[in-house]
Backbone as JSON Lines, residues from 0, in Angstrom:
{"i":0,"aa":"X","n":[0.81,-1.2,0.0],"ca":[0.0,0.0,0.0],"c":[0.86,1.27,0.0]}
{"i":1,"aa":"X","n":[2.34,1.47,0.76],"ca":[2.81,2.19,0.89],"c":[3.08,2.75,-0.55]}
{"i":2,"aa":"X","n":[3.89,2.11,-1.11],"ca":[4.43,2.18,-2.81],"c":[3.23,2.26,-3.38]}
{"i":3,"aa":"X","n":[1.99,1.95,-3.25],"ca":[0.69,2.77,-4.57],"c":[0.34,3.83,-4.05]}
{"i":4,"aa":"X","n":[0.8,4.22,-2.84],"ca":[0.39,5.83,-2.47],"c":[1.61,6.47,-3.43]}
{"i":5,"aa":"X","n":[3.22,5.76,-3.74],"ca":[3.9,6.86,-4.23],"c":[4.85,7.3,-3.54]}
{"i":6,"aa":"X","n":[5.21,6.49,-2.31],"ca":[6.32,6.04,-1.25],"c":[7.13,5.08,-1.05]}
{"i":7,"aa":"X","n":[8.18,5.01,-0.55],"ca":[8.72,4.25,-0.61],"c":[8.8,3.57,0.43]}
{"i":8,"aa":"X","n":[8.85,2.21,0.83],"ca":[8.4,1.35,2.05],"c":[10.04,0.64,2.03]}
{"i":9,"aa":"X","n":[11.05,0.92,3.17],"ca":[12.15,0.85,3.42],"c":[12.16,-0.75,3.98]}
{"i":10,"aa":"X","n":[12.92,-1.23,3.46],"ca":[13.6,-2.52,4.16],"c":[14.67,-2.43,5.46]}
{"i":11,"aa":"X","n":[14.46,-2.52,7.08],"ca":[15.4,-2.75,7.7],"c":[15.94,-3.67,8.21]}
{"i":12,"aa":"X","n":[16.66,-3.83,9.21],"ca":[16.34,-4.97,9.47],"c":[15.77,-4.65,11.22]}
{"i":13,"aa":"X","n":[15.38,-5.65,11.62],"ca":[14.22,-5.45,12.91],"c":[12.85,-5.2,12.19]}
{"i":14,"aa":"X","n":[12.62,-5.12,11.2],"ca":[10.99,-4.59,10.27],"c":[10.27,-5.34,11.31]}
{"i":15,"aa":"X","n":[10.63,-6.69,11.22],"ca":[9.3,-7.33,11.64],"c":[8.95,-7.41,13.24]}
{"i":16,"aa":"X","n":[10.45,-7.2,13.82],"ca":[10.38,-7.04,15.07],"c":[9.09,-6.63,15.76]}
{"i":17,"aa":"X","n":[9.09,-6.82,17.2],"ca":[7.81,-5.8,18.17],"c":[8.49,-4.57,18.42]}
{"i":18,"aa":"X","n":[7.71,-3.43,18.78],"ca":[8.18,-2.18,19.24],"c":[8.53,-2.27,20.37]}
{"i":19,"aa":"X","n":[8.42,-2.87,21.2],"ca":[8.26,-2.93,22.68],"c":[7.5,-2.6,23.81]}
{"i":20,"aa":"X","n":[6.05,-2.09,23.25],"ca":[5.07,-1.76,23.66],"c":[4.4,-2.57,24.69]}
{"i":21,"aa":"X","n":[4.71,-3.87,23.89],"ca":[4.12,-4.9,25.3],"c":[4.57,-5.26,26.67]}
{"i":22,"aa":"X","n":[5.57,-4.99,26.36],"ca":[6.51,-5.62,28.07],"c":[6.48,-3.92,28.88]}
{"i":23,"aa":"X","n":[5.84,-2.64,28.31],"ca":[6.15,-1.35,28.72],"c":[6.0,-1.21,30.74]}
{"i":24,"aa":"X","n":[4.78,-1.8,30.7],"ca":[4.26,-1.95,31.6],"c":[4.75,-2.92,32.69]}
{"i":25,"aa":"X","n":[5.65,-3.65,32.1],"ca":[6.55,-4.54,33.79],"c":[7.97,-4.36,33.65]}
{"i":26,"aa":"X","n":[8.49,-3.7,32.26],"ca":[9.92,-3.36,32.03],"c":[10.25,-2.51,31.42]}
{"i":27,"aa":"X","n":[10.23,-1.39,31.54],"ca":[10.0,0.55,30.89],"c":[11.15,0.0,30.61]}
{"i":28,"aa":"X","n":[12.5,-0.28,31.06],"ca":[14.08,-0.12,30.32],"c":[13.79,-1.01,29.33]}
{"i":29,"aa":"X","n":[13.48,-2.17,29.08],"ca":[13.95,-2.98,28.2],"c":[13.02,-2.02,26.87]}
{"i":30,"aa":"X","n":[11.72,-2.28,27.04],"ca":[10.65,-1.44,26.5],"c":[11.42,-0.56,25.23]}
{"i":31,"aa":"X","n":[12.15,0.75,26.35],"ca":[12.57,1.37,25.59],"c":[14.14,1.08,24.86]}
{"i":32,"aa":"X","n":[15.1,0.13,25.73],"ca":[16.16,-0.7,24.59],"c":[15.17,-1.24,23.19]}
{"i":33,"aa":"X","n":[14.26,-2.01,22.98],"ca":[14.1,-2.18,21.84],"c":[13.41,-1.51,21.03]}
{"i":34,"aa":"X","n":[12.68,0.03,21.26],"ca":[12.38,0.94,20.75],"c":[13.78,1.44,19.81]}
{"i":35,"aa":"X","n":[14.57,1.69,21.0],"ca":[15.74,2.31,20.28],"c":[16.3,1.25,19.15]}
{"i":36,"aa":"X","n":[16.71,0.59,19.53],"ca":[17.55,-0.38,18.45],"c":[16.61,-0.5,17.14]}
{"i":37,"aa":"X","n":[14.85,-0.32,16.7],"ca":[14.99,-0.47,16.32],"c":[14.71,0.93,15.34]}
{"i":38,"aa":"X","n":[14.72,1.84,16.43],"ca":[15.16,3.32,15.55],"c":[16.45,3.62,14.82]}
{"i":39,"aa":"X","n":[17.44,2.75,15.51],"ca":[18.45,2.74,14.97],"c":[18.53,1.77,13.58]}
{"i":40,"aa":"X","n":[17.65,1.06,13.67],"ca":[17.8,0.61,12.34],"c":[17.11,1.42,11.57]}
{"i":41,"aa":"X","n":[16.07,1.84,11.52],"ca":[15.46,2.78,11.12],"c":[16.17,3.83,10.15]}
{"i":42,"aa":"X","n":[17.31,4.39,11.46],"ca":[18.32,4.97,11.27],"c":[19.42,4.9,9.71]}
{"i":43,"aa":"X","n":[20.15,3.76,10.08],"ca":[20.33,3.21,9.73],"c":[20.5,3.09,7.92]}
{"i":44,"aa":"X","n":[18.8,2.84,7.89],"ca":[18.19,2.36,6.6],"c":[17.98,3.36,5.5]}
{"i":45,"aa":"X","n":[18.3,4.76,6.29],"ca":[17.83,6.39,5.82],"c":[16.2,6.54,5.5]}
{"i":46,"aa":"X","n":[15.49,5.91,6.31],"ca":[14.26,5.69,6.63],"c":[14.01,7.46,7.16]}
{"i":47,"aa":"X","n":[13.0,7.75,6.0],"ca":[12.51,9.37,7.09],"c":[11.33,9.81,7.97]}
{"i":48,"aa":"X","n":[10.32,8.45,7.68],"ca":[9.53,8.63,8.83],"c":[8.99,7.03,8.9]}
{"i":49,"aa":"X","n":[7.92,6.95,10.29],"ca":[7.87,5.89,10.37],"c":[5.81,5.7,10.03]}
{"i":50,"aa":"X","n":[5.74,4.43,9.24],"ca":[4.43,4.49,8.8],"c":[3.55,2.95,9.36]}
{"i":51,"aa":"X","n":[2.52,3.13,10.37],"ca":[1.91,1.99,10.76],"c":[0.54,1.75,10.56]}
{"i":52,"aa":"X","n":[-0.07,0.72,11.3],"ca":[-1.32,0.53,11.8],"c":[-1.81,0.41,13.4]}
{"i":53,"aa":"X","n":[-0.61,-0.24,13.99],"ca":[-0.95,-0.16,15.34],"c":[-0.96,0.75,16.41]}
{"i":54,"aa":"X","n":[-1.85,0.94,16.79],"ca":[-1.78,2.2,18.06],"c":[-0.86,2.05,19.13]}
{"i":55,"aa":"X","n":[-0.72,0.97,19.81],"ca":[0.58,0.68,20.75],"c":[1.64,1.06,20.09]}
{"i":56,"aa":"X","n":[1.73,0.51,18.57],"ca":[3.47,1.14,17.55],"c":[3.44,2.85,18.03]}
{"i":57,"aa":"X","n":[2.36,3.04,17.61],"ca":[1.99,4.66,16.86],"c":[2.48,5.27,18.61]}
{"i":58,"aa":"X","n":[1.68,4.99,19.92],"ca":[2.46,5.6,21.22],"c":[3.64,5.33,21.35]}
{"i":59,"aa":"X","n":[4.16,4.04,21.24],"ca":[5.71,3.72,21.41],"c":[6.58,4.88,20.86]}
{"i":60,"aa":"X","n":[6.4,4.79,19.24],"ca":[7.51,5.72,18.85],"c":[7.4,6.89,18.49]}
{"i":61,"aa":"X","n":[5.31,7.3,18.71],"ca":[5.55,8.61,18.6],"c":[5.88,9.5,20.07]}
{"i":62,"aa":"X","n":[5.67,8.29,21.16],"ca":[6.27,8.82,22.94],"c":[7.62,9.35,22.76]}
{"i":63,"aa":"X","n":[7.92,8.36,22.19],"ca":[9.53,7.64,23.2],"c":[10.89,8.29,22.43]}
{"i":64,"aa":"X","n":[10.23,8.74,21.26],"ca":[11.35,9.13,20.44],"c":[12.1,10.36,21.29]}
{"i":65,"aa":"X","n":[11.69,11.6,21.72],"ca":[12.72,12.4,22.44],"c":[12.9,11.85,23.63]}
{"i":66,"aa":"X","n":[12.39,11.28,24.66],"ca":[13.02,10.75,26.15],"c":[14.02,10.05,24.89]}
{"i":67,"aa":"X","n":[14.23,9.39,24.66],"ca":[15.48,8.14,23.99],"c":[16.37,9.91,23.85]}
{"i":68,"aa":"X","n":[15.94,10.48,22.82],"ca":[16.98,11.17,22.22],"c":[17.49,11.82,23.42]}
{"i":69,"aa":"X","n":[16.66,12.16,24.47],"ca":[17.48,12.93,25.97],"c":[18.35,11.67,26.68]}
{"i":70,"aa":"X","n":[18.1,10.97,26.59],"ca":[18.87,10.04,27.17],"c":[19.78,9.16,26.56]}
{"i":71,"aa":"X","n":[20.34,9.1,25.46],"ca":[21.31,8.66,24.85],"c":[21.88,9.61,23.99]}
{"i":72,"aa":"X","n":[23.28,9.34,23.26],"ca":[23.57,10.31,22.52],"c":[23.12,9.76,21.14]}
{"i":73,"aa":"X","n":[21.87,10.25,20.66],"ca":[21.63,9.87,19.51],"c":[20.14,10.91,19.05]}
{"i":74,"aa":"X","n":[19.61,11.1,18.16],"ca":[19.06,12.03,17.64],"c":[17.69,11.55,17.17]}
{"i":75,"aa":"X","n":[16.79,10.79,17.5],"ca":[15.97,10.86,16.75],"c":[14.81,11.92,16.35]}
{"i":76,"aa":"X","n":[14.33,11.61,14.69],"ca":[12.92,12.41,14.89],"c":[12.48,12.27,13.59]}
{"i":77,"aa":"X","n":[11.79,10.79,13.77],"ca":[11.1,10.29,12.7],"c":[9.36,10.76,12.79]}
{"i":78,"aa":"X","n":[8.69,11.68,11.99],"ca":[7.67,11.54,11.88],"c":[7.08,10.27,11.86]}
{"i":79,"aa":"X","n":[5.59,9.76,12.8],"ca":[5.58,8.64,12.99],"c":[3.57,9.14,12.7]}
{"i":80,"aa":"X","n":[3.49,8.17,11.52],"ca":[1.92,8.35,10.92],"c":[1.52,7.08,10.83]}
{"i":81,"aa":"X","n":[0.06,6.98,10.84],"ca":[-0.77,6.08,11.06],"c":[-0.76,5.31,9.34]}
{"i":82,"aa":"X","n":[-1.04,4.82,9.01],"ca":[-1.02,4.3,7.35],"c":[-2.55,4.99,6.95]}
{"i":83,"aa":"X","n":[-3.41,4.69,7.4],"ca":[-5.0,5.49,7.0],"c":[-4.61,7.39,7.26]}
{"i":84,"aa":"X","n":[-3.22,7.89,7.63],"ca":[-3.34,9.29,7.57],"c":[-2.75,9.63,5.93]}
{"i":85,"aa":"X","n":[-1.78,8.57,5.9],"ca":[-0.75,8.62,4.17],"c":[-1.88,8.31,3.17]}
{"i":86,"aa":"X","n":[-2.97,7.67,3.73],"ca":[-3.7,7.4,2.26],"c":[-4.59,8.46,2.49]}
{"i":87,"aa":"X","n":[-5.14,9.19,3.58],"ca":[-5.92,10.13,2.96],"c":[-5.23,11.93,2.82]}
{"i":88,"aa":"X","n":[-4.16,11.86,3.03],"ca":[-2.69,12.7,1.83],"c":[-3.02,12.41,0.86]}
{"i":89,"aa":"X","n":[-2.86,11.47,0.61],"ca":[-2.8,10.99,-0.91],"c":[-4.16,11.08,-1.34]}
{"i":90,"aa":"X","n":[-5.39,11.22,-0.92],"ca":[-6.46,11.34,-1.49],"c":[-7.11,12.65,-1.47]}
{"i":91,"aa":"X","n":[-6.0,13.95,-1.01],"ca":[-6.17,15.04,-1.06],"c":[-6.28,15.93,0.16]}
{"i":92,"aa":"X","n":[-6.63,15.33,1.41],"ca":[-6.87,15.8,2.85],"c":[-5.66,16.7,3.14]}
{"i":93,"aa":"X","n":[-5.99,17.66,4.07],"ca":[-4.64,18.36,4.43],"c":[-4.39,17.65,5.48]}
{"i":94,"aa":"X","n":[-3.06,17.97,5.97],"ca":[-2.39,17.55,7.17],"c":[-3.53,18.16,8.87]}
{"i":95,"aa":"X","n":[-3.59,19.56,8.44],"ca":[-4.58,19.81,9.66],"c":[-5.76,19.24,9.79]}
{"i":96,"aa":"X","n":[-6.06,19.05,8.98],"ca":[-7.43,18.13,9.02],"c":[-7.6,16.84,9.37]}
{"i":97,"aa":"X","n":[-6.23,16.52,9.97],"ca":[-5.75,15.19,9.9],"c":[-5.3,15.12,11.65]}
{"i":98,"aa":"X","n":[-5.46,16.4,11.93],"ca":[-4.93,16.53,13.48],"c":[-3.26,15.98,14.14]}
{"i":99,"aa":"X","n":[-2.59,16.1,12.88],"ca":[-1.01,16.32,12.84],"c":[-0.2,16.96,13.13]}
{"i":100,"aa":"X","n":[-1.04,18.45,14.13],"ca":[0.26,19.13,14.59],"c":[-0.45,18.65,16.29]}
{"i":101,"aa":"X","n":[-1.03,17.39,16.36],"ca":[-1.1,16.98,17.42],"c":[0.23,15.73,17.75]}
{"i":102,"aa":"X","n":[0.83,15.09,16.75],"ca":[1.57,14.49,16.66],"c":[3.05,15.16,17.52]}
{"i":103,"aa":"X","n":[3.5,14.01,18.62],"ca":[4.32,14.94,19.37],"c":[6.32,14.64,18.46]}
{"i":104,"aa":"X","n":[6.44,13.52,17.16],"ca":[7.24,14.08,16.75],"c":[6.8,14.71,15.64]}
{"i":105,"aa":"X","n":[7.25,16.25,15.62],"ca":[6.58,17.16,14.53],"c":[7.17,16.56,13.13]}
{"i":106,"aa":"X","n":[5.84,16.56,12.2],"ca":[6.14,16.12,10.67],"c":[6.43,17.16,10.02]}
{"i":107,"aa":"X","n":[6.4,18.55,10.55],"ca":[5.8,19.8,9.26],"c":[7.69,19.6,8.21]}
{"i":108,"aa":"X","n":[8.49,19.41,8.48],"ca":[9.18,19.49,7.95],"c":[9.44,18.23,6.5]}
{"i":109,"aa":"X","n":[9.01,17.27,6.93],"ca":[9.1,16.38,5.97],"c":[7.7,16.65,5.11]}
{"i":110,"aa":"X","n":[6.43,16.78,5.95],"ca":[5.41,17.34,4.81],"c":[5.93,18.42,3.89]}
{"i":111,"aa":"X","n":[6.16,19.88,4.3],"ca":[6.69,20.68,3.87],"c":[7.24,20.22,2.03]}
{"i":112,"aa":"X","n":[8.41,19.11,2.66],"ca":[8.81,18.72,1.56],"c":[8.16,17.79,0.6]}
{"i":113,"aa":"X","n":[7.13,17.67,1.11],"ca":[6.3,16.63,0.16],"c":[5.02,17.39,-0.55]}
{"i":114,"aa":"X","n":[5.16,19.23,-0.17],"ca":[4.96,19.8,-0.38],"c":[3.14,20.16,0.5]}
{"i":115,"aa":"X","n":[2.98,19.93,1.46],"ca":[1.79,20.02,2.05],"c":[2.32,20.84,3.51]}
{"i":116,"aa":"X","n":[1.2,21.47,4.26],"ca":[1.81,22.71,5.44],"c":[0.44,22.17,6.25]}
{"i":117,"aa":"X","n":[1.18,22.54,7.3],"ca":[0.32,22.6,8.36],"c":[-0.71,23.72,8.6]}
């Protein structure tokens, strides 16, 4: 689906991995070790944002991404969108209408370049 919107859907490795959403709740460290690692692949892959379906994914890495970046030396800030927000982009919707500058890692910069504003 990604590629008939007109995107490109990145190969990493960890893809198939869990986010770590599930264990959050009896092990916040580990939780967030495999968040990171697999931002770092992410990383990595020159992956520029991250595109799902699951709502546990969608809190994980749209939470966790600056605590990680305050707490390690590493940078993230992958726009992190739902897959039903990219298809209705693609079917003409604006980003505000989409309730995206509710998103706490900010996209306007990669929209911007995809040519759409907040």
């Amino acid at each position: 689906l990604i590629e008939a919107l007109g995107a490109e859907s990145i190969n990493y490795d960890l893809k198939l991995e869990c986010c770590g959403n599930p264990v959050e709740k009896t092990d916040k460290e580990l939780s967030l070790l495999i968040t990171k690692n697999k931002l770092e692949a992410m990383k990595n892959s020159g992956a520029n944002c991250i595109c799902l379906v699951c709502p546990a994914c969608f809190q994980q890495f749209d939470f966790n991404q600056r605590k990680l970046s305050k707490n390690i030396d590493s940078n993230y800030n992958f726009p992190v969108f739902y897959l039903s927000e990219l298809i209705a982009l693609a079917f003409g919707y604006l980003p505000k209408d989409l309730g995206m500058r509710y998103h706490r890692v900010r996209p306007e910069k990669l929209l911007e370049r995809l040519k759409f504003s907040l």
